[in-house]
C-alpha positions, 0 to 999 in steps of 0.5 A: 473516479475512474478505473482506467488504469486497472486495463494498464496493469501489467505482473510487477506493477506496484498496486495497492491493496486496501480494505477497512482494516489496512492499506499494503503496497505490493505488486501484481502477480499476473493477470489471467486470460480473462483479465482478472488481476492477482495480487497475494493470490486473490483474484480481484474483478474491475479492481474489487474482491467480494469473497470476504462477506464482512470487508471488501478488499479493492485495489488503488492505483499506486501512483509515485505520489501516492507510492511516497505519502504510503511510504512516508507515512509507514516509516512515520509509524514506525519510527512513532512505535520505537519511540512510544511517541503519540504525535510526531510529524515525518519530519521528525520522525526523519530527525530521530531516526538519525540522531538515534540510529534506529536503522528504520527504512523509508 
């Protein structure tokens, strides 16, 4: 997998950062003069942060594709939490949000 795209970065473009634990769609802060990319105030080198001893924390290119199956998935979460529900796919948890009103974004 390459890492080029971590030499396009820019502050403001949408990354995210993903460790074992959790994938978070954020932005970039800014990148410092040695080209270091800060995201949530870590400092991250060639796309990784080894501060942590237990968990690497890497950065993932946010692509609109990738962007859209993040945000589908968070909103299929979500929608599956107010419902108590174990299994729904996207597309039902599009057509109960609406016939319950949940108010829950994509």
């Amino acid at each position: 997998m390459t890492q080029d795209w971590l030499k396009n970065l820019k502050a403001g473009d949408y990354v995210f950062i993903s460790s074992r634990m959790e994938k978070k769609l954020t932005t970039v802060q800014r990148i410092t003069a040695t080209g270091r990319i800060v995201v949530y105030n870590i400092q991250f080198i060639n796309g990784a942060n080894r501060s942590n001893k237990w968990d690497m924390i890497v950065l993932e290119e946010a692509t609109d594709e990738a962007i859209k199956n993040y945000k589908a998935m968070k909103f299929t979460r979500a929608v599956k939490f107010a419902m108590g529900s174990a299994e729904i796919t996207y597309a039902q948890a599009k057509e109960i949000n609406e016939i319950l009103n949940l108010r829950i974004g994509e």
